[in-house]
MIDRENZA-377603 format. One record per residue: x negated, y negated, z negated of N, C-alpha, C in turn; residue in one letter. Coordinates in steps of 0.05 Angstrom, whole numbers, plus 5000, padded with zeros to 4 digits. Atoms other than C-alpha are relative to their C-alpha. Layout:
! MIDRENZA-377603
XYZXYZXYZA;...
//
This chain:
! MIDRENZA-377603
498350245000500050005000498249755000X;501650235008496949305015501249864984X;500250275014496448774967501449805011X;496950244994501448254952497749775000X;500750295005499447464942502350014977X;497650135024502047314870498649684991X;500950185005501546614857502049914970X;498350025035503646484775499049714994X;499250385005506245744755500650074975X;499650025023505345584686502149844987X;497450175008510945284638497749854986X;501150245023509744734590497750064984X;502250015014503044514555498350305011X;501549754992499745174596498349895022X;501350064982494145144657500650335005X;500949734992491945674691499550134985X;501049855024488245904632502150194983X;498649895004494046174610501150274999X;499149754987494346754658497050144997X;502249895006487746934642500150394989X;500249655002489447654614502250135017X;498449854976494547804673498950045014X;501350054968490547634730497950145006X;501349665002485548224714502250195014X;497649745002491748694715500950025023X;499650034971493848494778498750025022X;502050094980487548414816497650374998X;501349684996485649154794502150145019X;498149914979491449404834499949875019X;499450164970489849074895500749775017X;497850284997493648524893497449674995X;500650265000490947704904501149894985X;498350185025492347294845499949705002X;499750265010492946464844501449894978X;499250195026493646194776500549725005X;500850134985495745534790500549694970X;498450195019495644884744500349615021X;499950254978498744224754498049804992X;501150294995496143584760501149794971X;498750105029495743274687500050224973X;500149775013494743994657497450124999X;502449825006490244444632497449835006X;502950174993483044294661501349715019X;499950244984486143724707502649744976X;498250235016489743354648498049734995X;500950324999484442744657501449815023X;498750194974489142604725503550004976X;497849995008495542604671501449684993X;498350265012500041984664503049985000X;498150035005506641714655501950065023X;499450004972507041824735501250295007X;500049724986506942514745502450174995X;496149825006513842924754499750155027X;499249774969516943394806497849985025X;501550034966513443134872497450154994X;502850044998506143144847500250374996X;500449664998507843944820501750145011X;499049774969511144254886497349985010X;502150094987505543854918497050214988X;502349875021500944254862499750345014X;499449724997503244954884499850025029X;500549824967504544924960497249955010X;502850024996497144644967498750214991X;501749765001495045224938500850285011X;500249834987498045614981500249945024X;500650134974497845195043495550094994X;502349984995489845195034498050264989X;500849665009488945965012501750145018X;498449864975493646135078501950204981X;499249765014497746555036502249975013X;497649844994503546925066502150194981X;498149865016509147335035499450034966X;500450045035508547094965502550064988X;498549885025510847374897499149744980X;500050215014512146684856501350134969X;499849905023511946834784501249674988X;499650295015515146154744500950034973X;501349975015513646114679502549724984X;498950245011519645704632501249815020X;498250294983521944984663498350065028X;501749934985516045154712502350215031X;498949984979521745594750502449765022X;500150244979524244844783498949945017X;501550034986518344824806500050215028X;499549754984517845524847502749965014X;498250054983524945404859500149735030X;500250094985523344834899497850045023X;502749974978516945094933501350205016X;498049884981521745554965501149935013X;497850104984526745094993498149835018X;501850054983520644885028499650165020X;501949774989517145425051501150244994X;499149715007522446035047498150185010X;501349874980519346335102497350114989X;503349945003511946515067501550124965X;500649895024516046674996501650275004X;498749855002517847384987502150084977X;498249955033520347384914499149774981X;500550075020521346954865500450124970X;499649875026520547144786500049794985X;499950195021523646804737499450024970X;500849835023520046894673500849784970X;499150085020523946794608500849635008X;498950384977527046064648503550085001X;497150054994534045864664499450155027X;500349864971535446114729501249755018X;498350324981537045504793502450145010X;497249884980543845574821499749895028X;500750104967545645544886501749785004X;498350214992548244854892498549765014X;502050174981546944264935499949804981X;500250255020547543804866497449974986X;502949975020541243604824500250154978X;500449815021539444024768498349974987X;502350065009534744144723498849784983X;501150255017533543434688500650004969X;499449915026533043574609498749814986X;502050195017529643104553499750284975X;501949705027525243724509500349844974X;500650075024525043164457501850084976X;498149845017531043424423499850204986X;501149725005527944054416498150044985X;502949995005521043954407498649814983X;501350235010520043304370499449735026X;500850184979518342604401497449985006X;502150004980513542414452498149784987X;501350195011507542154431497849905031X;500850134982501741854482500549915022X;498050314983505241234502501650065009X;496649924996511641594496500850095028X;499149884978510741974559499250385004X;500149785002508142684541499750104973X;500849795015509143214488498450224991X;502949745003503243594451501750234987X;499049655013503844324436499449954962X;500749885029503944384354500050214986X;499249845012503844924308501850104991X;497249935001511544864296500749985020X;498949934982513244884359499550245010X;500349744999510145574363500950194986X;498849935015512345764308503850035017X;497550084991519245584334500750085023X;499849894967519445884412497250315004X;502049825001512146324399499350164978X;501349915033512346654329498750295000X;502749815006508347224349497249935020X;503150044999502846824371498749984983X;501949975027498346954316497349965000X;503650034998490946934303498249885023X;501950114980485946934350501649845027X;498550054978491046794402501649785002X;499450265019494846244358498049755011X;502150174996487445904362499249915014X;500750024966485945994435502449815007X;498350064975492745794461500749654986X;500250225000492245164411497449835019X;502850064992485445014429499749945033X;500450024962486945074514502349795000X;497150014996493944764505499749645014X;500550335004495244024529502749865010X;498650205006500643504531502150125015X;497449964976507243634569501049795016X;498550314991508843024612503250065003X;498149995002516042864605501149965025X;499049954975517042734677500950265015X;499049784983516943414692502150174987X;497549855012522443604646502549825008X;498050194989527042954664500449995037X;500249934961525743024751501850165001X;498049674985531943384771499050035030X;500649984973530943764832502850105016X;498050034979535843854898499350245018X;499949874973536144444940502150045013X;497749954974538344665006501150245003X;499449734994540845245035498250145004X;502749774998534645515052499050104982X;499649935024534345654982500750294991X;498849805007539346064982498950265008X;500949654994536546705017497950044990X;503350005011530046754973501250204981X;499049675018530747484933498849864975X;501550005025530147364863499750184976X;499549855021528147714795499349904978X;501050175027527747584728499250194969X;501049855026524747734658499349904980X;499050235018527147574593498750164972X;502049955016523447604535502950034968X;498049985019527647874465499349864977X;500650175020524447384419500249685008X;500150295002525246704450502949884993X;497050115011532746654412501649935020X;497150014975536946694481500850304989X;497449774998543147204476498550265026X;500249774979539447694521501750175009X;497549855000544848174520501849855020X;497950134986549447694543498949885029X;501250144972545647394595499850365025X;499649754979544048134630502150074999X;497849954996550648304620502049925022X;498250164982552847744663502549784983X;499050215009556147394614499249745005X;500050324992553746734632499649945020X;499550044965553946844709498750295007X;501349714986551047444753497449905007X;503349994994543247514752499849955030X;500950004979543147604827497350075010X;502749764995536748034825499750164981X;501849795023533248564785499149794968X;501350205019530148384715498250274974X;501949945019525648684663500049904972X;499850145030526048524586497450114987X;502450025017519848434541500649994967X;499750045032519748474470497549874995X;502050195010515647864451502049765003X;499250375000516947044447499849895022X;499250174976516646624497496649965020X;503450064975508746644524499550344992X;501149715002507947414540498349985011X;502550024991502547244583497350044978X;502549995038498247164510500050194991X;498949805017502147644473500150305004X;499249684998504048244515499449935033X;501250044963499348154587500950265006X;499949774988499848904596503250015009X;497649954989506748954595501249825016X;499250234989508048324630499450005029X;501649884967503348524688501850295012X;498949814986507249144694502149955006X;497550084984513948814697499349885024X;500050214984511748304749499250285025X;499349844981509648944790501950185008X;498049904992514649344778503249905031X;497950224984520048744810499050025023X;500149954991515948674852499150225028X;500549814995514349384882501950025027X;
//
């Protein structure tokens, strides 16, 4: 079997670094991995300001697969991060084969905006110059409580600011949207109704899905099993 192109979009306060113990797992099976971070994140959070929202991270993602030629991609999106993916699709259906929605809302198929949220409700207010949110220790506590130790340390220690643009940017798709296969995989500790949600109680999945038993960053927590859902889906 050849090798896919998986290109994995991080959620909030994450980089690339993130995917650091998946992208082994994947890349022993054959498979091409792009970790990808935005602009304002991870190692490139010295380009971060009050500016940066939607445009600059589609622009983040299809550049890295406009200039790595990649074809029939497996988009992994990672939290609020699936807006993003959802829109790099309504671009460029044509080059995605699957999207994966990992522990995220899921986009509907409408031609209305979506997507525009204020985290501060959630997460505490925004501090540097009231345009992005830092990761804290209660907020892991609170969405990550089995990040622990060494892993606790690391994922403070890599972590960096959330600009609020990219949680307020609603995004707009088209129809070309609509025919993009999707799957999803929901994690039993980040306090959503799992049950209810695969069930279909709060609409129909409209693809496959995979459940994790961990919090909300299994990439940290549970790479092995996380790497095997993402092949499984996509298989």
């Amino acid at each position: 079997m050849s090798g896919k192109n998986y290109v994995l979009v991080p959620g909030a306060w994450l980089g690339a670094w993130a995917w650091k113990k998946v992208t082994p797992l994947l890349e022993r099976k054959g498979h091409a991995v792009f970790p990808v971070t935005f602009t304002g994140m991870g190692e490139r959070v010295h380009l971060s300001s009050r500016e940066v929202g939607m445009e600059t991270a589609v622009k983040d993602v299809l550049n890295v697969i406009r200039f790595n030629d990649l074809d029939d991609i497996v988009l992994v999106g990672h939290s609020f991060a699936v807006k993003v993916i959802a829109s790099v699709a309504d671009v460029i259906p044509e080059k995605v084969k699957l999207l994966i929605y990992l522990d995220s809302f899921r986009p509907e198929k409408t031609r209305e905006p979506q997507f525009s949220f204020d985290p501060t409700g959630e997460f505490g207010p925004a501090s540097h110059g009231g345009w992005a949110i830092p990761l804290t220790g209660k907020i892991i506590d609170q969405i990550g409580k089995d990040v622990i130790g060494e892993n606790r340390k690391w994922m403070l220690s890599k972590s960096t600011p959330w600009p609020l643009k990219l949680a307020s940017d609603p995004v707009t798709l088209s129809e070309k949207f609509d025919g993009v296969k999707n799957a999803h995989i929901y994690c039993t500790q980040s306090g959503d109704p799992v049950d209810d949600i695969v069930s279909g109680k709060w609409g129909e999945l409209g693809g496959p899905y995979r459940i994790i038993d961990s919090a909300h960053f299994p990439m940290i927590t549970k790479p092995d099993e996380l790497a095997d859902a993402i092949l499984e889906l996509s298989a």
